[in-house]
Each structure stands twice: as structure tokens, then as C-alpha cells.
C-alpha positions in Angstrom: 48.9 56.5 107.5 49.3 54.4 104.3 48.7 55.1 100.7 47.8 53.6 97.9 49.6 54.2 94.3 48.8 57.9 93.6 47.0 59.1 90.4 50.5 60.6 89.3 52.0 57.2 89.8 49.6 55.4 87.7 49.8 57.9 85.0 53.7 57.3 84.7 53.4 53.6 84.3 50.9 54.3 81.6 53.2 56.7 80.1 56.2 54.4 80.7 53.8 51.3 79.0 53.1 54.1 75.9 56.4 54.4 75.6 58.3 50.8 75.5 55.6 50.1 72.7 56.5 52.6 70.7 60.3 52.1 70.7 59.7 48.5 70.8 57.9 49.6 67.2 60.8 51.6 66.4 63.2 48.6 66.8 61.4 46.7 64.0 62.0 49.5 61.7 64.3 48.8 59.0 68.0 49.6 60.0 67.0 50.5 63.5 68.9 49.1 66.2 67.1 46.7 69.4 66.0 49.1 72.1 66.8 47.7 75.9 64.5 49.8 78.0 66.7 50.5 81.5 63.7 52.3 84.0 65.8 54.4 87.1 64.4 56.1 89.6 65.9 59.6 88.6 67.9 61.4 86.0 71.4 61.3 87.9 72.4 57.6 86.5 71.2 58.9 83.0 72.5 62.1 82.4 76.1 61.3 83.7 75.9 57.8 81.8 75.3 60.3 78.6 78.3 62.7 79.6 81.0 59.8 80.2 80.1 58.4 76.2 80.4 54.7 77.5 77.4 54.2 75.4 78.6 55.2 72.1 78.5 52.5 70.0 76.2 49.8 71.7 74.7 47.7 69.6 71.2 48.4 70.4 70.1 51.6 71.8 69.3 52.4 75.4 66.2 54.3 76.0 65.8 55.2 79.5 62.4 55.6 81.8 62.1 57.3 84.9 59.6 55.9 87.6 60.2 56.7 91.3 60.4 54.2 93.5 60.7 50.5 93.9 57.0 49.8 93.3 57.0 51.7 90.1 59.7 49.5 89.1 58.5 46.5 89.9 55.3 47.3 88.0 56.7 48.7 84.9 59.0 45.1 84.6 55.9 43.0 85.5 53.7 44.9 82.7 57.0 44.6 80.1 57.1 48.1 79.9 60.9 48.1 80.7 63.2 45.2 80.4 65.5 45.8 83.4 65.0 48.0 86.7 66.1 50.1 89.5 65.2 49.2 93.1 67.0 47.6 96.5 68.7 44.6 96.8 65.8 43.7 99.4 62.6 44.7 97.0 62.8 40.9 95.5 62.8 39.4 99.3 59.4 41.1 99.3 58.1 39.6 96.3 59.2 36.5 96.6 57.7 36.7 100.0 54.5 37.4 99.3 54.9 35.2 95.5 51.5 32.8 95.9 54.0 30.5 93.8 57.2 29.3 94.8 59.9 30.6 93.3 63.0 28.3 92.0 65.9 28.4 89.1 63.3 27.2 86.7 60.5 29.7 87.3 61.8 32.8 89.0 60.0 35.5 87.6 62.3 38.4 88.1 66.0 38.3 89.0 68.9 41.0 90.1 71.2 41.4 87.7 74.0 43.6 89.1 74.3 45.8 92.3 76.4 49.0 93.4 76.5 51.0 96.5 78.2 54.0 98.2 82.1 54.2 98.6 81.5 57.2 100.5 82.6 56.7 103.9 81.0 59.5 105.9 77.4 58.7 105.0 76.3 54.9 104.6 73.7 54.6 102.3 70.5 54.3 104.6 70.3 56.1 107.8 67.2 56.4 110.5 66.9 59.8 111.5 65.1 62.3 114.0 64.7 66.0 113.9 66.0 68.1 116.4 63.6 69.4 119.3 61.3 66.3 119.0 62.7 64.7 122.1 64.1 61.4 120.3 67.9 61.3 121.2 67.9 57.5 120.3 66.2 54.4 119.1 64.1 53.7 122.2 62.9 57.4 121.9 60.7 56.8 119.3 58.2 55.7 121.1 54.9 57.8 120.3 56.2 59.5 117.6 55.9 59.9 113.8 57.9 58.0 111.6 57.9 58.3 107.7 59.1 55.3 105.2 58.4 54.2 102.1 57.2 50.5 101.3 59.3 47.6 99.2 62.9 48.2 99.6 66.0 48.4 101.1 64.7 51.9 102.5 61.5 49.8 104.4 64.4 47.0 105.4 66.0 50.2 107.3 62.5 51.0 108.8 62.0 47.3 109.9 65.4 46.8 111.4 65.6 50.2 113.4 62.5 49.1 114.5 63.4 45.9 116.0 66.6 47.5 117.3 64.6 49.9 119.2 62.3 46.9 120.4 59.2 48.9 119.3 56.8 47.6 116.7 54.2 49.6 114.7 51.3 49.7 117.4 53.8 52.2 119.4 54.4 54.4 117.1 52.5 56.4 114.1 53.4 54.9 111.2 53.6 56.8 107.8 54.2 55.0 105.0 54.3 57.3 101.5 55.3 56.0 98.2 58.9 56.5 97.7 62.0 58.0 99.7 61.2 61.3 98.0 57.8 62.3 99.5 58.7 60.5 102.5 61.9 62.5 102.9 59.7 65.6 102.1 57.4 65.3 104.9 60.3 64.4 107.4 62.3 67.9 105.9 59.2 69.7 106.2 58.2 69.1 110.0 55.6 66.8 109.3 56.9 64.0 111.0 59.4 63.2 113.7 61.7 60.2 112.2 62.5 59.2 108.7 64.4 56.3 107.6 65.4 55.7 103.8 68.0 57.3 101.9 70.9 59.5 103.3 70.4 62.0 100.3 66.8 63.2 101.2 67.7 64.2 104.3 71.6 65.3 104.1 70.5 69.0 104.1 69.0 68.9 107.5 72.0 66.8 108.8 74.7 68.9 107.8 72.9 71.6 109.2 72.5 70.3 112.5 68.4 69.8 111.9 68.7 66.2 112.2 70.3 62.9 114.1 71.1 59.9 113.0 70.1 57.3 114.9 71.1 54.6 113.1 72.4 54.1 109.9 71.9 50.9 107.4 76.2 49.3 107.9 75.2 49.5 111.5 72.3 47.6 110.9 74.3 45.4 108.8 72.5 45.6 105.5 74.0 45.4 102.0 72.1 48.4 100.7 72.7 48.0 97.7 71.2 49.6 94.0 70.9 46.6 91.5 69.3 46.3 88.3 66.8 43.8 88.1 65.5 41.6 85.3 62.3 40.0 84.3 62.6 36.2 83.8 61.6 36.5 80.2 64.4 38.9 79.6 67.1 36.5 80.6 66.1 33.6 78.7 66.1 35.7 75.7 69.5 35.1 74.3 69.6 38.5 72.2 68.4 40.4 75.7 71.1 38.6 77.7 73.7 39.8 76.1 72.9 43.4 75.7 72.6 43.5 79.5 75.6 42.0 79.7 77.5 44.3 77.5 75.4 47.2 79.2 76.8 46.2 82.2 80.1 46.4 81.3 79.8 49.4 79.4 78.8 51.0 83.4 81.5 49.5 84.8 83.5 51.8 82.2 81.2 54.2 83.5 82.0 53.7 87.2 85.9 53.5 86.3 85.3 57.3 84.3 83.4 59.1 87.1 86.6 59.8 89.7 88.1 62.2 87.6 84.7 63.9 86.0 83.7 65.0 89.9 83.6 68.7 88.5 81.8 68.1 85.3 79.2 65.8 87.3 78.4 69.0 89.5 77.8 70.7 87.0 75.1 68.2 85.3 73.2 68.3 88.8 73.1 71.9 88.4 72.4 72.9 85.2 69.9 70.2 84.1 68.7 68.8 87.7 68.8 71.9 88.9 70.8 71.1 92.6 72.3 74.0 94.6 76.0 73.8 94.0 76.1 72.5 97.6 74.0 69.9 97.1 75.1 68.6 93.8 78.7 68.4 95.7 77.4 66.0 97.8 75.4 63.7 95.4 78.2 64.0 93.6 80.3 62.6 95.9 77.9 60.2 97.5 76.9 58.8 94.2 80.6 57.0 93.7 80.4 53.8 93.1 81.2 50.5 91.8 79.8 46.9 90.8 80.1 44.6 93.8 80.4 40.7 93.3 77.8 38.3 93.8 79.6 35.8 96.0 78.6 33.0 98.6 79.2 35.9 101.3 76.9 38.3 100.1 74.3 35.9 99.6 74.6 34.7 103.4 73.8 38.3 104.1 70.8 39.2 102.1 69.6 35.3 103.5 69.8 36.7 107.5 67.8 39.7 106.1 65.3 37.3 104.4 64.9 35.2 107.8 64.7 38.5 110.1 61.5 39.9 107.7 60.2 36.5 108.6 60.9 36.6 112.4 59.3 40.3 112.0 56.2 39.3 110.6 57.1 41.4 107.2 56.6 37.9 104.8 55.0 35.4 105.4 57.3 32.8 104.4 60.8 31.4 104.4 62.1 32.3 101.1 65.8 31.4 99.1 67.5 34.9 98.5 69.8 32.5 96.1 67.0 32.2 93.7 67.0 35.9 93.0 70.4 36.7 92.5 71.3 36.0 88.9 75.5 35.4 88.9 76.0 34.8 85.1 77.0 39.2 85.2 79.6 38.7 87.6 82.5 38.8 84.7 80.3 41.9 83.1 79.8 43.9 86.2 82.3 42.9 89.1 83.5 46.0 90.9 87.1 47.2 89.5 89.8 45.7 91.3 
């Protein structure tokens, strides 16, 4: 089963377009300070951003829009309606991979900008999971069964790999692809379907309580999973635009250096205005730790092999340069505190 972008979707990247005119309007105003329009997938990154201050003073004013999922993302940046967004590091292997022009320093039409991840040790970031009493004990289990995922990420990347780990491909099993890590968690969490991979959060719940396995999870699988921000090309070679990502950026990695010693006052923000069970919001809490990482030769050899196995795996349909997309120029803005 595979769906197409829902009506609620659409309406959001409407709403999202509505939006970035009018504070793009705003901006011109006499007095007003230049708007940079961050989109995220949720309010956690947001409303603790708020709380830590790192923002006061900015030179421009930050207005954020919320659109779940990478494809959301990706069409919100492509439309202008947000100048930098939220997705996987592997969203732009995708693109790029599918791009009926080739992509190079000159002409790359979107670029990631920074990327975070996880500290947390007990959970990586992405895990491929199966619910108890379905029979699937491992990978090569899967065979016949359900599997939910969503499309154009680091999440599908999880999906792909577990798959070729299991040496299964999508004609044995029943593929259901929904369109982000939150509906496809849902339908895993509510029995509908045997096997979920994406993102440990959605399905923590059933794993602490014994409901679900892990199978495999993404360090296993060797993938990055990493969160970035990602650009538009237009963005970057706007001087004034460059450098209030870079100083955003820098301003998070304030952020990122503040959140440690906040844990209890984060909670709190997941409960009282995301409304999380105290439980819960412990864990996001927790799991939500992170820092900036690097953008070195290493890493790029890494999100490369990816690139080349989505090839082998019939995912793209061409051999593409991961280099291209990785934009280094943040690296003294946004490297991970050290």
C-alpha cells in the first residue's frame, strides 16, 4: 500500500506558502527585522529553542513552520516557502537521484547545512522493529509479513538496508509505505502491521513495554542518521541569508551546550504544551540530546557507500556525488562542542 500526499498535507504547505509571504511582507516593513523561515518537523526543537533564550537578540527574526515529514520539507524549500529545513541526511541522496539534471558545486539546488544526532546510547536513532506474537524473531522472519515506512529519508534508508540485510526485497513482503514516521509508527503501535522501521521515538512505548523487538537498529546498519538543516541553493548565494544561518547555527550550538542542565525544565515543555505523559516526555527528553557533528572527509565516505548501496538496490537510478550536497562553509558555526 502506497499513498500519495494527503489532502491535510497539501493544505499545510499551502498554509506554510500563506505564511512565508506574509512575514516575508512583514520584513519589508519599516524597522522590522529580516525573517529566516526554519520549517521542523514538530514543536520539540521550537519550543525548547524558545525556553533556552539563545535567540534573543538575533538580528533577524526566526519564524518557525511545522510540516511533518521529509517530503513536506522538501516541498515547502522547493516552493520558497521556508528558507531552510528539517529532514535525514539521506533525503538529498534521493533527490539528487532522481534530479533529471546533474547536480554539481555550480548548480546544486538544495544543500545540507548542518546535522545532529542522538548521544543517547541505549537507543540509536533508527531501529527496525516487530511486534510480539507475529512470529518475526529476526530479519529473515519477515517474510510474508507487513511492514510499515515512510518514503524519502533516513527512516526509508533503515527500510531499504534491513531489507537487504534480511535478503528479502519488496515482492516478499507487504509493503506499506505512509507519509511520515508518525502515521507509519501509528499503524505499527496499533496492530495494523507486523514490522516498522523509522524512528526509535514512535515506537519506544511498545519497546519498553515488551510489545516490540528490535531487529535491527540504524549504527548496526551503519548509517549516519543524522537530522540536518537543509538549504535551498538560492539561499546560500544570498550573502545576507548566509550569514543568518550561520549565526543561527551557532546560536543552536549555544542551544545544544544549554540543554544538559535544563533536562527537568525540558520535561516539563513536553508536558504542558506537547502534552507527553511524564514518561514519555522523560524519554524524548533524553533521547533528544544532541550536538552538531562535523562535516569531514569521513563522514562523507559514509553517506557515499549509502549513495552506492541505493544504487546497487535499485532505490536511484543513478550514481550520484553525496559531496555535492554537503555544504562545509557551517562547520566553524555548527561543529559539535568539543
Amino acid at each position: 500500500m502506497k499513498t500519495a500526499l494527503s489532502t491535510g498535507l497539501r493544505t499545510s504547505l499551502v498554509a506554510a506558502a500563506v505564511l512565508a509571504i506574509g512575514f516575508t511582507t512583514a520584513a519589508f516593513a519599516e524597522g522590522a527585522k529580516p525573517v529566516l523561515l526554519v520549517g521542523f518537523q514538530d514543536q520539540t526543537l521550537p519550543e525548547t529553542v524558545a525556553a533556552s533564550k539563545v535567540l534573543e537578540g538575533a538580528p533577524y527574526e526566526v519564524q518557525w513552520v511545522t510540516l511533518t515529514g521529509p517530503a513536506a520539507q522538501l516541498s515547502a524549500l522547493y516552493s520558497k516557502a521556508i528558507d531552510i529545513g528539517h529532514m535525514g541526511d539521506t533525503s538529498l541522496i534521493i533527490e539528487q537521484g532522481k534530479a533529471k539534471d546533474e547536480w554539481t558545486a555550480a548548480t546544486v539546488p538544495l544543500q545540507i547545512v548542518a546535522g545532529w544526532r542522538t548521544a543517547d546510547k541505549k537507543y540509536p536513532p533508527i531501529v527496525t522493529v516487530a511486534r510480539a506474537g507475529t512470529g518475526v524473531e529476526t530479519l529473515a522472519d519477515a517474510k510474508g509479513h507487513s511492514w510499515s515506512h515512510n518514503y524519502g529519508g533516513y527512516n526509508y534508508l533503515q527500510y531499504v538496508l534491513s531489507l537487504v540485510k534480511a535478503r528479502l526485497t519488496e515482492k516478499d513482503i507487504e509493503a506499506v509505505r505512509l507519509q511520515d514516521t508518525t502515521t507509519s509508527a501509528a499503524a505499527f503501535n496499533s496492530g495494523k502491521v507486523d514490522i516498522f522501521s523509522g524512528s526509535t521515538l514512535g515506537v519506544v512505548d511498545a519497546i519498553e513495554a515488551g510489545k516490540a523487538k528490535i531487529l535491527v537498529n540504524s549504527d548496526e546498519l551503519d548509517i549516519p542518521a543524522l537530522n540536518v538543516f537543509t538549504a535551498r541553493g538560492d539561499v546560500l548565494r544570498d550573502p545576507a541569508k548566509k550569514a543568518q544561518i550561520a549565526d543561527f547555527l551557532t546560536r543552536l550550538k549555544a542551544y545544544w551546550a544549554w540543554y544538559p542542565d535544563h533536562k527537568a525544565e525540558i520535561e516539563a515543555i513536553f508536558v504542558e504544551k506537547l502534552k507527553q505523559t511524564p514518561q514519555r516526555a522523560k524519554f524524548v527528553t533524553a533521547f533528544q540530546q544532541s550536538s552538531f557533528v562535523a562535516f569531514d572527509d569521513a563522514l562523507i565516505a559514509r553517506e557515499q557507500r549509502i549513495a552506492d548501496v541505493l544504487l546497487t538496490s535499485g532505490v536511484i537510478a543513478k550514481k550520484v556525488d553525496v559531496a555535492v550536497e554537503f555544504n562545509r562553509d557551517f562547520n566553524a558555526a555548527a561543529v559539535a562542542q568539543r
